[in-house]
BALO-657852 format. One record per residue: z, y, x of N, C-alpha, C, O, CB in turn; residue number from 1; residue in one letter. Coordinates in Angstrom, 3 decimals. Each point is the difference from the previous one (the first is absolute). Glycine has a CB too. Layout:
REM BALO-657852
       n.z       n.y       n.x      ca.z      ca.y      ca.x       c.z       c.y       c.x       o.z       o.y       o.x      cb.z      cb.y      cb.x  resi  resn
         Z         Y         X         Z         Y         X         Z         Y         X         Z         Y         X         Z         Y         X   NUM     A
...
REM end
This chain:
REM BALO-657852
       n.z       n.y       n.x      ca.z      ca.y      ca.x       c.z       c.y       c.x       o.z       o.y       o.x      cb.z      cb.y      cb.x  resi  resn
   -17.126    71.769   -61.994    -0.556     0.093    -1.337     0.788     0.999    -0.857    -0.593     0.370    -1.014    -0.205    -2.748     1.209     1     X
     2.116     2.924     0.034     0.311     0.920    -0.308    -0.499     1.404    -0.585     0.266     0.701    -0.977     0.619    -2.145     2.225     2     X
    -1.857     1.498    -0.004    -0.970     1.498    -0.156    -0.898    -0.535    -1.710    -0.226     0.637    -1.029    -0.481     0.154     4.661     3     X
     0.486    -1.854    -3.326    -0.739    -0.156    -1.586     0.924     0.234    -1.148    -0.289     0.827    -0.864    -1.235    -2.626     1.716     4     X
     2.672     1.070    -0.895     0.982    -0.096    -1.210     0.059     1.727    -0.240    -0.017     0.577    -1.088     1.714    -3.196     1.761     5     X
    -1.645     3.045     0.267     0.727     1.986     0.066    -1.046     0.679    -0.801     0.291     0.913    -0.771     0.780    -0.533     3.540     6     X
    -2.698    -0.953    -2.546    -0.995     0.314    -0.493    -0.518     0.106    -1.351    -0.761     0.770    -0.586     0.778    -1.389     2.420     7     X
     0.790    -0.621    -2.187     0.377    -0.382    -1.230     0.768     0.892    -1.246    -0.359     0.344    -1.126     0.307    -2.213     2.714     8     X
     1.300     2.058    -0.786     1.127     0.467    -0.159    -0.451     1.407    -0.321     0.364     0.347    -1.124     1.015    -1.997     2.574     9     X
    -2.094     2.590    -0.759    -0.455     1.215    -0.365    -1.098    -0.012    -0.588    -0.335     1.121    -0.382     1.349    -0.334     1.861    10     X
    -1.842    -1.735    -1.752    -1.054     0.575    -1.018     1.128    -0.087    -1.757    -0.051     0.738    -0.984    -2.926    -2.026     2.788    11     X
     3.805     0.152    -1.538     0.740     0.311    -1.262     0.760     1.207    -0.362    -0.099     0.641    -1.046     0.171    -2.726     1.271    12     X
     0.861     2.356     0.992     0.422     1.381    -0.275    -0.858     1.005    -0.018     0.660     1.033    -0.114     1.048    -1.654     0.922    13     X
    -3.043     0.894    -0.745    -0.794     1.296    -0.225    -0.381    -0.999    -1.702    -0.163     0.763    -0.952    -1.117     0.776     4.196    14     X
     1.206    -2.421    -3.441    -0.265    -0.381    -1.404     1.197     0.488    -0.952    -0.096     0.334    -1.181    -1.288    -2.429     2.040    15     X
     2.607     2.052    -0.006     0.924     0.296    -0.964     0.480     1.309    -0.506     0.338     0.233    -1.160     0.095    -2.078     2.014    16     X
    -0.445     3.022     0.565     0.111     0.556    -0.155    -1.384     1.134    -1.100     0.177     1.145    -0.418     1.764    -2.379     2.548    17     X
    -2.924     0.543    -2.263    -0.547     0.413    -1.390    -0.031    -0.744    -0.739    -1.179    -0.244    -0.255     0.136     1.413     0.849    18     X
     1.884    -1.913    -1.326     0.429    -0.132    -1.330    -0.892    -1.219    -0.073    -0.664    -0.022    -1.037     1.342     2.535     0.021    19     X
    -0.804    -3.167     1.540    -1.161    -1.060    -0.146     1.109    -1.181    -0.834     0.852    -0.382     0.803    -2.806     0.942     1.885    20     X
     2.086    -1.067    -3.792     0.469    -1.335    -1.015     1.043     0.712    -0.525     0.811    -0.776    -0.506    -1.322    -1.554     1.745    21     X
     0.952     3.883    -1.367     0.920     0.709    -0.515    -0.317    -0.277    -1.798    -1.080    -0.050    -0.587     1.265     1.939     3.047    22     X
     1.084    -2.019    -2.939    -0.389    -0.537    -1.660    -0.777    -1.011    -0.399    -0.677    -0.285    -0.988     0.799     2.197     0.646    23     X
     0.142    -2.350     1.314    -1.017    -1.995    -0.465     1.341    -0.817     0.110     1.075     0.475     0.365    -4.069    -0.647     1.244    24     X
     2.784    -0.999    -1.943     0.925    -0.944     0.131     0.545    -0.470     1.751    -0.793    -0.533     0.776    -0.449    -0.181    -3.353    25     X
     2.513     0.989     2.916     0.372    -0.405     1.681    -0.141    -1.247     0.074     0.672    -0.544     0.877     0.961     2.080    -0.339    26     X
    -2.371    -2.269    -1.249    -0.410    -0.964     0.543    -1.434    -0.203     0.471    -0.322    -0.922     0.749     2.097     0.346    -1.922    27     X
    -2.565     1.432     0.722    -0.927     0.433     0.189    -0.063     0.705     1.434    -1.111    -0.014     0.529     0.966    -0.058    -2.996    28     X
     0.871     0.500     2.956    -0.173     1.357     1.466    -0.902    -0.739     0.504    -1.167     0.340    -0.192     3.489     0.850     1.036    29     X
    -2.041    -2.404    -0.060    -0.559    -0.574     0.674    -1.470    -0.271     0.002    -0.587    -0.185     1.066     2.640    -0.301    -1.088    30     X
    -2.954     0.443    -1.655    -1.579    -0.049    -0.006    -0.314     1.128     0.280    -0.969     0.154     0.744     0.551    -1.661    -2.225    31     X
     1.320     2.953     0.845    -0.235     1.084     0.454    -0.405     0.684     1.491    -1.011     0.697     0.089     2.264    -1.038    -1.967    32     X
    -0.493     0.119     2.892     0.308     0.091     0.814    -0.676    -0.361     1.194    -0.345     0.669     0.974     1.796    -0.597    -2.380    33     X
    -1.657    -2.207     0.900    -1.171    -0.494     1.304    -0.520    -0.459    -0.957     0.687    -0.948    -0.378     0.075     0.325     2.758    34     X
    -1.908     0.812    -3.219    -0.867    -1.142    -0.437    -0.739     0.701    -0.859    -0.914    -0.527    -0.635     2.311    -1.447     0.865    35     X
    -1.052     3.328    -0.346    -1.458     0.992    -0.841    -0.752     0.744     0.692    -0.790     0.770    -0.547     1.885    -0.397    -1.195    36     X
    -0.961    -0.487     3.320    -1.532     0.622     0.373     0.558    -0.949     1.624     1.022    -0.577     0.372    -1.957     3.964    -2.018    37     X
    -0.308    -3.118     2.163    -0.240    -0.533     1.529     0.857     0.771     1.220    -0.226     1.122     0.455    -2.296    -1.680    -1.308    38     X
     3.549    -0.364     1.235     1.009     0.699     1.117    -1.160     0.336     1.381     0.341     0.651     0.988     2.363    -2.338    -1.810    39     X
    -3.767     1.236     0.676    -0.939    -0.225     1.399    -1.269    -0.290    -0.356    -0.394    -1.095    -0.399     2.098     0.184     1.734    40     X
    -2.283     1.799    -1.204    -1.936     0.087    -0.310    -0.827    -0.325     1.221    -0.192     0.890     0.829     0.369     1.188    -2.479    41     X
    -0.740    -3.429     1.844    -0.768     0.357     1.010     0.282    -1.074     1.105     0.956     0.034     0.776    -0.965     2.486    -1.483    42     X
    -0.899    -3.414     0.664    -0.003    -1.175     1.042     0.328     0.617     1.411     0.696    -0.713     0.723    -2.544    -0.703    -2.082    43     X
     1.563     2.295     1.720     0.179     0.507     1.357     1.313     0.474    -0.003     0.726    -0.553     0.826    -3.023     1.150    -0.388    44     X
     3.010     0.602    -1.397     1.316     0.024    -0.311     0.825    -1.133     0.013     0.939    -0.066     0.793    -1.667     1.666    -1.869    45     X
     0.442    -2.631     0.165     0.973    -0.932     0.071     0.237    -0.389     0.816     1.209    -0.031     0.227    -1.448    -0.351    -1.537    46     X
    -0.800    -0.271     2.479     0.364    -0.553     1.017     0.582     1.009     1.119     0.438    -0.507     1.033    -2.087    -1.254    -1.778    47     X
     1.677     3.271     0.579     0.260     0.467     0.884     1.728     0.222    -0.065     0.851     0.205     0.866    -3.497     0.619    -0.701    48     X
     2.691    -1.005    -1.911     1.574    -0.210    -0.168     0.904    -0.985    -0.194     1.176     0.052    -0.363    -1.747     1.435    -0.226    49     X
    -0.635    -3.040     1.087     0.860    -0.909     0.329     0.252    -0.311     1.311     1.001    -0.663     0.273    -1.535     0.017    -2.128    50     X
    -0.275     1.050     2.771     0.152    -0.023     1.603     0.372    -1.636     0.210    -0.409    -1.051    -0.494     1.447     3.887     0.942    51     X
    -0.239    -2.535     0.355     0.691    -1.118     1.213     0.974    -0.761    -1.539     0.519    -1.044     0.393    -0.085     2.889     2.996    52     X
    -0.173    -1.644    -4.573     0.576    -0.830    -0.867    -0.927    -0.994    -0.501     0.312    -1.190    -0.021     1.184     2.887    -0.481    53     X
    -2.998    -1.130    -0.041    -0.913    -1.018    -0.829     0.716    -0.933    -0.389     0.281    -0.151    -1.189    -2.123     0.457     2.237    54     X
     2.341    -1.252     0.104    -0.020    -1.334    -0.529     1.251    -0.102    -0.341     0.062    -0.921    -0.815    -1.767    -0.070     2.014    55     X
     3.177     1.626    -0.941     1.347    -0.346    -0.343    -0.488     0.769    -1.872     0.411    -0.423    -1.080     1.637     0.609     4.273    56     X
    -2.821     0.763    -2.995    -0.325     0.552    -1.920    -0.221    -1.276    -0.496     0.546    -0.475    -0.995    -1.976     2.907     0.981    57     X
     0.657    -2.951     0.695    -1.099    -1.129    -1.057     0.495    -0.886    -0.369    -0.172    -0.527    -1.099    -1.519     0.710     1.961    58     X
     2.665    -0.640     0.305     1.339    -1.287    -0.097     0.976     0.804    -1.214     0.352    -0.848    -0.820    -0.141    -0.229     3.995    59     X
     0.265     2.305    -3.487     0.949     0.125    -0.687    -1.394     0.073    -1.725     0.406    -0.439    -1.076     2.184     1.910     3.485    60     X
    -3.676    -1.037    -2.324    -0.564     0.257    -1.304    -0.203    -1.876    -0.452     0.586    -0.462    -0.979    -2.087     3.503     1.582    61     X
     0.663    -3.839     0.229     0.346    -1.396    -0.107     1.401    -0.593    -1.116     0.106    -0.364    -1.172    -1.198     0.623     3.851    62     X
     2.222    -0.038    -1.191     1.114    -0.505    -0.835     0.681     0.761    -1.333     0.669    -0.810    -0.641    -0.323    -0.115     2.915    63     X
    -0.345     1.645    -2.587     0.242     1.239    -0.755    -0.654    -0.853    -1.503     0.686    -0.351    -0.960    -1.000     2.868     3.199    64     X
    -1.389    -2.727    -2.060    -0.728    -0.266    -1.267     0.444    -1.233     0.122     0.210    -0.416    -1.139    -2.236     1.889     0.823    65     X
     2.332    -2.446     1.268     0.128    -1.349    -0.618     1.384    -0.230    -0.685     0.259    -0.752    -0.940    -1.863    -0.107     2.716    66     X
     2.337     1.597    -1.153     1.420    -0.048    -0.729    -0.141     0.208    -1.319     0.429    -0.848    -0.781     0.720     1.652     2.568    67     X
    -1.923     0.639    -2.361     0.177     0.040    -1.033    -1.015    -0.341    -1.057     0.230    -0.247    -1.184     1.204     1.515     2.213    68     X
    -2.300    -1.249    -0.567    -1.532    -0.398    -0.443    -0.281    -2.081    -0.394    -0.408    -0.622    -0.982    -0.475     3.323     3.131    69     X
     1.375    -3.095    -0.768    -0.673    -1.014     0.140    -0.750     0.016     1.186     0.239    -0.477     1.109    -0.168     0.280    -3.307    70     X
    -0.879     0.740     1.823    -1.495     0.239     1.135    -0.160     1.264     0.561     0.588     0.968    -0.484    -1.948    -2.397    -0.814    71     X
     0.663     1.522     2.219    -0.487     1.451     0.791    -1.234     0.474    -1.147    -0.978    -0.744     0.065     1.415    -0.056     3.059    72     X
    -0.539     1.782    -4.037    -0.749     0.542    -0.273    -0.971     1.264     0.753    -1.139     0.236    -0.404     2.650    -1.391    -1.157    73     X
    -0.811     1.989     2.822    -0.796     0.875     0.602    -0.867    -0.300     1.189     0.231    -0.735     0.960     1.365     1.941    -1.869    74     X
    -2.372    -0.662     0.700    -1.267    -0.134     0.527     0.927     0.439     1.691     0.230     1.200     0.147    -2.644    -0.419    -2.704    75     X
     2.838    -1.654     3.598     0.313     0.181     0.681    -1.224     0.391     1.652     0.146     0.413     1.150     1.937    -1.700    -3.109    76     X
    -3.002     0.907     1.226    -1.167     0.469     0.986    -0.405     1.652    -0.258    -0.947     0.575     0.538    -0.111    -3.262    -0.592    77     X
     1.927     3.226    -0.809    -0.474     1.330    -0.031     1.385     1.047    -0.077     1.018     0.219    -0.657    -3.462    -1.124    -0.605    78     X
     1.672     1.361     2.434     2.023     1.142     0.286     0.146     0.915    -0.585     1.008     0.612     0.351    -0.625    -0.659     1.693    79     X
    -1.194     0.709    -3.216     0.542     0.738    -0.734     0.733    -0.504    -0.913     1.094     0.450    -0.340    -2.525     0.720     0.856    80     X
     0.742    -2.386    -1.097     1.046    -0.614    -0.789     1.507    -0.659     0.307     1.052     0.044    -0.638    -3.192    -0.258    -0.146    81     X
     1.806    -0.353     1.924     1.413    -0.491     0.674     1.125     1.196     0.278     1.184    -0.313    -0.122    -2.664    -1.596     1.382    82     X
     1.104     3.390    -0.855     0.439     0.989    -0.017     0.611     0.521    -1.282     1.110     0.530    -0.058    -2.537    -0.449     1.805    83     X
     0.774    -0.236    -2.567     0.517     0.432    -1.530     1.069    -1.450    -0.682     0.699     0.072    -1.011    -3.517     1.661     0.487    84     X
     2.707    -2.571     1.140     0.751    -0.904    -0.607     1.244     0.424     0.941     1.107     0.467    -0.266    -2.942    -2.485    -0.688    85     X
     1.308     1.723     1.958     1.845     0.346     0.922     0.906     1.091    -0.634     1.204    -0.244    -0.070    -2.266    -0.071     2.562    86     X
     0.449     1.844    -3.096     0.630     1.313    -0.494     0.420    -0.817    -1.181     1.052     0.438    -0.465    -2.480     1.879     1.383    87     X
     0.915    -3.458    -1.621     0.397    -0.483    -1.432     1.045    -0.121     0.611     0.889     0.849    -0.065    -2.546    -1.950    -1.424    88     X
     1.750    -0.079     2.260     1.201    -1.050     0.404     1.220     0.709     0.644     1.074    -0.599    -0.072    -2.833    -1.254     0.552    89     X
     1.722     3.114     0.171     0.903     0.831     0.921     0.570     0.575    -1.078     1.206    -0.151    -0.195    -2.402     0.611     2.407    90     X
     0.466     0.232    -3.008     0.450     0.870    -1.242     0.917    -0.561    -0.953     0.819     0.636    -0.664    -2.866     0.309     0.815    91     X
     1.862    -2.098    -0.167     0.974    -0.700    -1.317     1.372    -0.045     1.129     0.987     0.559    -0.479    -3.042    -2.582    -1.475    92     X
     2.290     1.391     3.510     1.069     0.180     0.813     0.673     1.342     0.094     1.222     0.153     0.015    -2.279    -1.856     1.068    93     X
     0.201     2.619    -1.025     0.566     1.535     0.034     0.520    -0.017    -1.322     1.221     0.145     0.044    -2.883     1.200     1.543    94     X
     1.181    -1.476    -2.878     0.342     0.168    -1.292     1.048    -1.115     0.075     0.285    -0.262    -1.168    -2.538     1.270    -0.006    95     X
     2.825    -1.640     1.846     1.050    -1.121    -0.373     1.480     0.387     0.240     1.027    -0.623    -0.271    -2.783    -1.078     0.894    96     X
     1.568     2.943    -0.020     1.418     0.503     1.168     0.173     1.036    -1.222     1.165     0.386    -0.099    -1.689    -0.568     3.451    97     X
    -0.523     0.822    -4.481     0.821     0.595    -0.566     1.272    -0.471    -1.344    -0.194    -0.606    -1.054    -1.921     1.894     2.136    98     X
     3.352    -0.744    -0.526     0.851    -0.658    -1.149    -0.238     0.686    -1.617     0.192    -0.648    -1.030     1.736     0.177     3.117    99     X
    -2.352     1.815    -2.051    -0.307     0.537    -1.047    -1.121    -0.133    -0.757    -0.064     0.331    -1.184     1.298     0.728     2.130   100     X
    -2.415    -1.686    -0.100    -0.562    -1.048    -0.991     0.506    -1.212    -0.495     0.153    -0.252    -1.195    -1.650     1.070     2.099   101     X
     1.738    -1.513    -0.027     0.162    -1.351    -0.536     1.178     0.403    -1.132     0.230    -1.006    -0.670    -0.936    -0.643     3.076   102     X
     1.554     2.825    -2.854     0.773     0.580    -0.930    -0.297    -0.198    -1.254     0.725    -0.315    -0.944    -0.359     1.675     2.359   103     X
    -1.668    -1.118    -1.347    -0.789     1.623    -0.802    -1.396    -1.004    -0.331    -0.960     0.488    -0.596     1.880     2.481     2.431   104     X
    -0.919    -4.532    -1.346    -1.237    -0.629    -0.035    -0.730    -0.136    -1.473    -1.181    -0.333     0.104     2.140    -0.863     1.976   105     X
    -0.479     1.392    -3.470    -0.387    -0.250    -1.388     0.434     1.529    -0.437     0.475     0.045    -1.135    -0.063    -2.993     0.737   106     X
    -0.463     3.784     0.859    -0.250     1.260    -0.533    -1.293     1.148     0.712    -0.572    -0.052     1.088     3.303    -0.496    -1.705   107     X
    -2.851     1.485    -0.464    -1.028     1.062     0.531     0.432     0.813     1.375     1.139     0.463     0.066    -1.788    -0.154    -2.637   108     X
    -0.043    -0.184     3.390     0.576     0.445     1.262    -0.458     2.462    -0.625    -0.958     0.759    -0.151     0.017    -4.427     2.777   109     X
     2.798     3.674    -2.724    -0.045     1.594    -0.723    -0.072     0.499     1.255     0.105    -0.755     0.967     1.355     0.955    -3.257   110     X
    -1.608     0.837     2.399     0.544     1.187     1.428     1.108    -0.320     1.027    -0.174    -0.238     1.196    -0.247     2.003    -2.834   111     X
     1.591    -1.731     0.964     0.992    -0.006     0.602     0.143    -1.495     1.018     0.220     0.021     1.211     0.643     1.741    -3.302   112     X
    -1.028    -2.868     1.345    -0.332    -1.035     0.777    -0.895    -0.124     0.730     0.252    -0.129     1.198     0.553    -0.531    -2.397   113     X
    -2.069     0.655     0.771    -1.107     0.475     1.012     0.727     0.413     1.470     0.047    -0.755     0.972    -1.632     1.767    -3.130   114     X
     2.014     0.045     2.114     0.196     0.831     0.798     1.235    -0.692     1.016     0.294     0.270     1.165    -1.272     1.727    -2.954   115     X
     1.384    -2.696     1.123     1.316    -1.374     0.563    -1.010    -0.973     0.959     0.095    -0.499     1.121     1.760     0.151    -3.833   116     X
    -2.587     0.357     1.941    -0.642    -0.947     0.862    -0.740     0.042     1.044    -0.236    -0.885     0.823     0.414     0.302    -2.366   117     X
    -0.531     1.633     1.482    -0.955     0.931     0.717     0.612     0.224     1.406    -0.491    -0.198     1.111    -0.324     1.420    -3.326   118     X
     1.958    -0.781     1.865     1.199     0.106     1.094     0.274    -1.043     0.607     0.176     0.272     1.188     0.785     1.145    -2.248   119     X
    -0.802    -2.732     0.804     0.632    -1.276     0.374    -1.453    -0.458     0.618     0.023    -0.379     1.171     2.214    -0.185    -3.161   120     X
    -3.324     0.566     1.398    -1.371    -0.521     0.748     0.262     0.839     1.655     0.051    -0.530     1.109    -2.102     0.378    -3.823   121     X
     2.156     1.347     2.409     0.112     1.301     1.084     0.707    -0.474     1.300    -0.359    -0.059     1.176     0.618     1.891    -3.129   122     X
     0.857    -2.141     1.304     1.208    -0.147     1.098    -0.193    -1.925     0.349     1.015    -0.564     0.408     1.169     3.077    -1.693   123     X
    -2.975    -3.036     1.168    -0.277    -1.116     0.343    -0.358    -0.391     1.607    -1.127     0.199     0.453     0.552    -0.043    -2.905   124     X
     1.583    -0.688     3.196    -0.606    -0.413     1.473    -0.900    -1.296    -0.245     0.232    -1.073    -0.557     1.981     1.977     2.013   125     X
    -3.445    -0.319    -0.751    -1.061    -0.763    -0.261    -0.091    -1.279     0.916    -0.137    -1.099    -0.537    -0.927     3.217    -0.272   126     X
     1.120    -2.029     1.849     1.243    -0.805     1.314     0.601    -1.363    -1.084    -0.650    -1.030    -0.181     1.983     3.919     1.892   127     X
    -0.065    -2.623    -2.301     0.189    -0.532    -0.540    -0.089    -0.955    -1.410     0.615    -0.991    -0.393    -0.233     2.343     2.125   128     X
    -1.758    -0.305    -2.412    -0.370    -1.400    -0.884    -1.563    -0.666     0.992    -0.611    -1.061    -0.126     1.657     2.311    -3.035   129     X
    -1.230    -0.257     3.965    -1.385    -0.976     1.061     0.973    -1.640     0.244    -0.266    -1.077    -0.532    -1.145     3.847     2.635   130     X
     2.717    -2.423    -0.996     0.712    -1.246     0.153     0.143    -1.069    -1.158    -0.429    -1.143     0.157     1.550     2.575     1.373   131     X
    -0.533    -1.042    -2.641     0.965    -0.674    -0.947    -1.128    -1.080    -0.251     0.212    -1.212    -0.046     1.576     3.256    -1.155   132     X
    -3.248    -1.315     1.016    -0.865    -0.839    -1.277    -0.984    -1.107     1.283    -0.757    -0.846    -0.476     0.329     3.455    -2.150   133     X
     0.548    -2.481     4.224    -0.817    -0.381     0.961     0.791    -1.168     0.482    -0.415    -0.682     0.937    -0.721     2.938    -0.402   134     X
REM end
């Protein structure tokens, strides 16, 4: 499941590297990032980018909403959505390793930080937050 997290991992860095939640609040990156447009269009896509995982996704989107939710709100019979929830759920783990957010979390994210962070998302072994959070 790796190959997914990595998947993850680079649609953010092509998000980041154009400026995508630059001068919004860093606490904000994260709606920026996974939750303002569709990581995966397309019932046939999704499932073609959940493969042989489907069901370890569905088990982590499951536990994920009940933890924090209460209840499963996603429509788990439909893999685009289960697909777009997983990039939610991966994205906030990738966003957790950076120390210069969690810094910088109640201020405007300027250039220079941005660009801190940008770096630290970058240099992130993906390996290792796949393990930490599984």
């Amino acid at each position: 499941m790796c190959d997914l997290y990595d998947a993850v991992h680079s649609d953010m860095l092509d998000k980041l590297n154009d400026g995508t939640g630059m001068y919004n609040a860093a606490s904000d990156l994260h709606h920026y990032l996974c939750n303002e447009d569709y990581f995966i269009i397309g019932t046939y896509q999704a499932k073609q980018f959940l493969g042989e995982h489907a069901y370890d996704v569905i088990g982590m989107v499951q536990e994920y909403e009940n933890d924090n939710f209460g209840e499963c709100h996603t429509d788990l019979s439909n893999p685009e959505n289960v697909v777009n929830m997983f990039r939610y759920i991966v994205g906030e783990q990738i966003l957790a390793e950076s120390e210069t957010l969690r810094d910088n979390w109640d201020s405007e994210l300027e250039p220079e930080t941005y660009s801190e962070i940008c770096d630290e998302i970058g240099c992130i072994n993906i390996n290792k937050v796949y393990y930490s959070n599984n």
